[in-house]
C-alpha positions in Angstrom: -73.0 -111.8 106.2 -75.7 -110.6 104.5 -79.6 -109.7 106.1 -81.3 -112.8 103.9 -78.1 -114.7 105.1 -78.6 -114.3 108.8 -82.9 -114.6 108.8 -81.9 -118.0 106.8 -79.5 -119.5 109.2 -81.6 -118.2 111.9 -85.1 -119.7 111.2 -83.2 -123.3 110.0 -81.5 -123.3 113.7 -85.0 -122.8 115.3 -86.7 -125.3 113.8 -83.8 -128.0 113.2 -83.8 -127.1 116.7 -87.6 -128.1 116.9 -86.9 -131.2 114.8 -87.8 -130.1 111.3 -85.6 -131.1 108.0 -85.6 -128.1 106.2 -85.2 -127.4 102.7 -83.3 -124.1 101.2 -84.0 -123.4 98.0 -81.0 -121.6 96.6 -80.7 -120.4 100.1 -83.1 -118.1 100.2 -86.7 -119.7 101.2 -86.5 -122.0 103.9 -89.6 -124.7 103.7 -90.2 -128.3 106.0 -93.1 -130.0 106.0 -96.0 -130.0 109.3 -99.0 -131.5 110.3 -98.2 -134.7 109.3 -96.6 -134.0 106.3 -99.9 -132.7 104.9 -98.4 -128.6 105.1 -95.5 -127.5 103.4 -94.3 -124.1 105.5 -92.4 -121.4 103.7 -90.4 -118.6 105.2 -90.3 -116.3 101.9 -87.8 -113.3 101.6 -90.7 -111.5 100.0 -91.6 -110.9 103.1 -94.5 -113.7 104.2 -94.8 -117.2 105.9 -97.2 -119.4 103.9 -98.7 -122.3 105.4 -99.9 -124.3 102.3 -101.6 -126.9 101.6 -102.3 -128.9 98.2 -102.6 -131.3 95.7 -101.5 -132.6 92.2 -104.6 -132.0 89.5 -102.8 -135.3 87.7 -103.1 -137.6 91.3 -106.5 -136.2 91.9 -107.6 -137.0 88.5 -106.5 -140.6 88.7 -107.9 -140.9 92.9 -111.5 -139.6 91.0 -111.7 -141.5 88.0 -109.8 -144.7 88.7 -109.9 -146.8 85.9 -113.5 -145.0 84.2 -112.8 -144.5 80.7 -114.5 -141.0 80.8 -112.3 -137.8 81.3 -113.2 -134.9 83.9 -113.7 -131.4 82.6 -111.1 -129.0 84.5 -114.4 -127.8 86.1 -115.3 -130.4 87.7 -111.7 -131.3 88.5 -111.0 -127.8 90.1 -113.9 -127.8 92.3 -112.9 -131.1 93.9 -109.1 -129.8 94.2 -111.2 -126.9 96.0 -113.7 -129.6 97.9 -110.8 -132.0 99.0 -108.3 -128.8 100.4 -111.3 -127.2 102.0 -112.1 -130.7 103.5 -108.5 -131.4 104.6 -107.8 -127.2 105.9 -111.0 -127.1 107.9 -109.1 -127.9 111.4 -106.7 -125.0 110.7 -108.6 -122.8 109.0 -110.1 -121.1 112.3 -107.3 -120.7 114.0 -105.5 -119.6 110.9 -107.5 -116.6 110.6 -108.1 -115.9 114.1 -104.4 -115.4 114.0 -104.1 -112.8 111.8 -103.4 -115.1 108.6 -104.9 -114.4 105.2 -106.1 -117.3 103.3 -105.2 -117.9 99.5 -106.5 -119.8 97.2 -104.2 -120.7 93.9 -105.3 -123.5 91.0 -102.6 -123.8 88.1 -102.9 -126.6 85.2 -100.7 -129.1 87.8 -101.7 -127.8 91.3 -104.3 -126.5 93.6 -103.2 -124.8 97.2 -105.0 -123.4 99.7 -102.5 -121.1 101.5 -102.5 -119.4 105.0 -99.9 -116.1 104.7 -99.2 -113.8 107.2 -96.4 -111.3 106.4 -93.1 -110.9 108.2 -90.7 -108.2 108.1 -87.5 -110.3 106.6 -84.9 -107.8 107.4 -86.0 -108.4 111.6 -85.2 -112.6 112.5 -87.3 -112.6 115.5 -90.5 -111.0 113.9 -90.0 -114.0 111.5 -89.8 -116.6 114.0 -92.2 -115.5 116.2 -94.4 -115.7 113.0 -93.2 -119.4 112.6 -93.9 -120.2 115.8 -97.2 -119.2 115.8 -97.6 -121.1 112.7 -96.3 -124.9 114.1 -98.6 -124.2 116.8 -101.5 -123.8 114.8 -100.4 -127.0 112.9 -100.7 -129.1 116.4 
């Protein structure tokens, strides 16, 4: 069994063993959802947990505008992605970064996440989920 093999089967055990559905996808990052379903958790085999946290440009769009007839600029819709994750992080953010987590900030034409990553040495399974662990606490 391969290294990326072993850190997979290991983190899904601890946290199916927690009470998280996790996701593989293609068996190599292991993701579940936290905090309500507002956090998407990713173990990466770059070597990093991200704690992430976003929202669909269309969704938000159509939340802001309701039926207006005029369009926001992607300015103005970026900065309330930004506003809205800021708003909806602030609990964690503290804690986040008083934990040794670096905070990301990433805006494509469909998404905006605001990311807490802390990296993890893949090849080692309990650096990883003692990494994790830290990270569903935070989310509490």
């Amino acid at each position: 069994m391969s290294e990326s093999v072993d850190i997979v089967e290991t983190v899904k055990a601890w946290l199916e063993g927690r009470g998280y559905h996790v996701d593989l996808d293609g068996g190599r990052i292991v993701s579940f959802t936290a905090a309500e379903g507002e956090c998407l958790v990713e173990v990466d085999p770059a070597g990093r947990v991200l704690c992430q946290f976003g929202i669909d440009l269309d969704e938000l769009r159509d939340l802001i505008a309701g039926s207006a007839t005029e369009d926001l600029g992607d300015d103005e819709l970026q900065r309330a992605a930004r506003y809205h994750l800021q708003t909806l992080t602030k609990r964690y953010q503290g804690r986040f970064l008083a934990s040794g987590f670096a905070e990301e900030y990433d805006v494509t034409s469909d998404h905006a996440v605001i990311s807490f990553t802390h990296p993890v040495d893949y090849a080692r399974p309990d650096a990883v989920v003692a990494v994790l662990s830290r990270c569903v606490d935070l989310l509490r």
